[in-house]
SEBA-728892 format. One record per residue (C-alpha): x, y, z. Coordinates in pm, whole numbers, plus 50000, padded with zeros to 5 digits. Layout:
N
{{X; Y; Z}},
...
//
This chain:
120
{{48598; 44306; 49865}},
{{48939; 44468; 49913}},
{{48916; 44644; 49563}},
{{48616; 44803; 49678}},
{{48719; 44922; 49978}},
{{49014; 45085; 49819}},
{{48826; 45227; 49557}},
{{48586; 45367; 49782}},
{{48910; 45517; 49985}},
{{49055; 45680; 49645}},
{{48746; 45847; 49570}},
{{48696; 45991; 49880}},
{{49045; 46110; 49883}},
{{48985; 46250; 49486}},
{{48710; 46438; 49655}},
{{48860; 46610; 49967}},
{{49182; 46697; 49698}},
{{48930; 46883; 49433}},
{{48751; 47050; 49712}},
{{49125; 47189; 49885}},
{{49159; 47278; 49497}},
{{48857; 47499; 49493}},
{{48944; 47665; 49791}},
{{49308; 47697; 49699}},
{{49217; 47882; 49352}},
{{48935; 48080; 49590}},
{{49222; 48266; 49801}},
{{49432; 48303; 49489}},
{{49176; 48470; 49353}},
{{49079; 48694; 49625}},
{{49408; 48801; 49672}},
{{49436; 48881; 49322}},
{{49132; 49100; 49349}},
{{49264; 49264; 49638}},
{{49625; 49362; 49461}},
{{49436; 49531; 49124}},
{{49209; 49699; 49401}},
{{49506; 49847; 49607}},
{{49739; 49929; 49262}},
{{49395; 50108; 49071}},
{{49348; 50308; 49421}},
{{49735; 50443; 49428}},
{{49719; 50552; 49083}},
{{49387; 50725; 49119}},
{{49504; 50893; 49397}},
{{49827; 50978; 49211}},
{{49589; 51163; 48949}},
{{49378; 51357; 49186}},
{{49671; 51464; 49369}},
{{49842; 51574; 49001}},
{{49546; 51705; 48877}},
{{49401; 51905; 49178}},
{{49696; 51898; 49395}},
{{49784; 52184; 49619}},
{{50206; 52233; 49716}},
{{50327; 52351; 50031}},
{{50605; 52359; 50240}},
{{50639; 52098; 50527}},
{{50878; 51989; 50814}},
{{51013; 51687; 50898}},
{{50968; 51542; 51214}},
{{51108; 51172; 51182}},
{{51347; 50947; 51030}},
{{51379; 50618; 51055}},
{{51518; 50308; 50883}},
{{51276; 49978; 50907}},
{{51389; 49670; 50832}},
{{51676; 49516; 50684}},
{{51658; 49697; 50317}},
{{51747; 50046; 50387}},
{{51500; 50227; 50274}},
{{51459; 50533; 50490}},
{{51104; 50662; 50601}},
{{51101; 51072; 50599}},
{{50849; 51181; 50839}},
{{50654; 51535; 50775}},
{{50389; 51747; 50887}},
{{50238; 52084; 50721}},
{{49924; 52248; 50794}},
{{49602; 52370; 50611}},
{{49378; 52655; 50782}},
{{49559; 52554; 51093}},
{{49543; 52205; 51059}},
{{49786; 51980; 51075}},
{{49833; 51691; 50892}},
{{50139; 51454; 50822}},
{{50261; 51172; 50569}},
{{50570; 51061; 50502}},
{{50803; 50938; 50217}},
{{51053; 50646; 50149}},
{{51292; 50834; 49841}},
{{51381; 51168; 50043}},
{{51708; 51000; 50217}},
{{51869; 51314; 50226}},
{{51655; 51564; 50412}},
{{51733; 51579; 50780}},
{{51492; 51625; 51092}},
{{51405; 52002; 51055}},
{{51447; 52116; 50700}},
{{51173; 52190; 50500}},
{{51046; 51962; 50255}},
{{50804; 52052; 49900}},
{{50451; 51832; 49979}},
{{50127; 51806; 49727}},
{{49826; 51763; 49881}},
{{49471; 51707; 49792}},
{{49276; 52073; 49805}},
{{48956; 51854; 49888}},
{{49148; 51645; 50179}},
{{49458; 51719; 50258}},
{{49497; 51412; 50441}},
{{49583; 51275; 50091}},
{{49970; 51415; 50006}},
{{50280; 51286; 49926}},
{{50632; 51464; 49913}},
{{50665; 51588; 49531}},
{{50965; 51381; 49537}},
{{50717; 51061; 49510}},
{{50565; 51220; 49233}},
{{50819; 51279; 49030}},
//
């Protein structure tokens, strides 16, 4: 009787182990999914903004350093048909609040840009 019973107590356990599997391998592969979604989206906006892109001249507004790593966030705004839009840019360290700074932006939404320096 005691073999049973611990049988019965394995298998149960076997069961409730391959079902956390199948939800384990479910979020792995969702997330997955998720990063090929988000890297196929920057490089296809990458290619609209190099292949229809529009350069102006912006200002910079903000600086700041997040974090521990020391990146540096550069801050801009321009505008279009007296619109303004902004964006910013982690690899223009050494611009300071006020100068001018060289932006591409999308001629179809120009709340798509980057800095030219991120496209380079």
């Amino acid at each position: 009787m005691k073999k049973k019973t611990q049988t019965n107590i394995r298998l149960k356990d076997l069961i409730l182990i391959s079902k956390a599997n199948k939800v384990g391998f479910a979020l792995i592969f969702v997330v997955v999914i998720v990063v090929i979604i988000h890297i196929f989206s920057g490089s296809k906006d990458n290619n609209k903004l190099k292949n229809e892109g529009v350069s102006i001249k912006g200002i910079v507004i903000e600086k700041r350093t997040p974090g521990y790593r020391g990146i540096v966030n550069t801050y801009y705004k321009f505008y279009v048909n007296g619109n303004m839009y902004e964006g910013h840019s982690d690899v223009d360290d050494n611009i300071n609040i006020g100068d001018s700074i060289d932006i591409i932006y999308w001629k179809y939404d120009p709340s798509l840009n980057k800095s030219k320096s991120m496209m380079e």
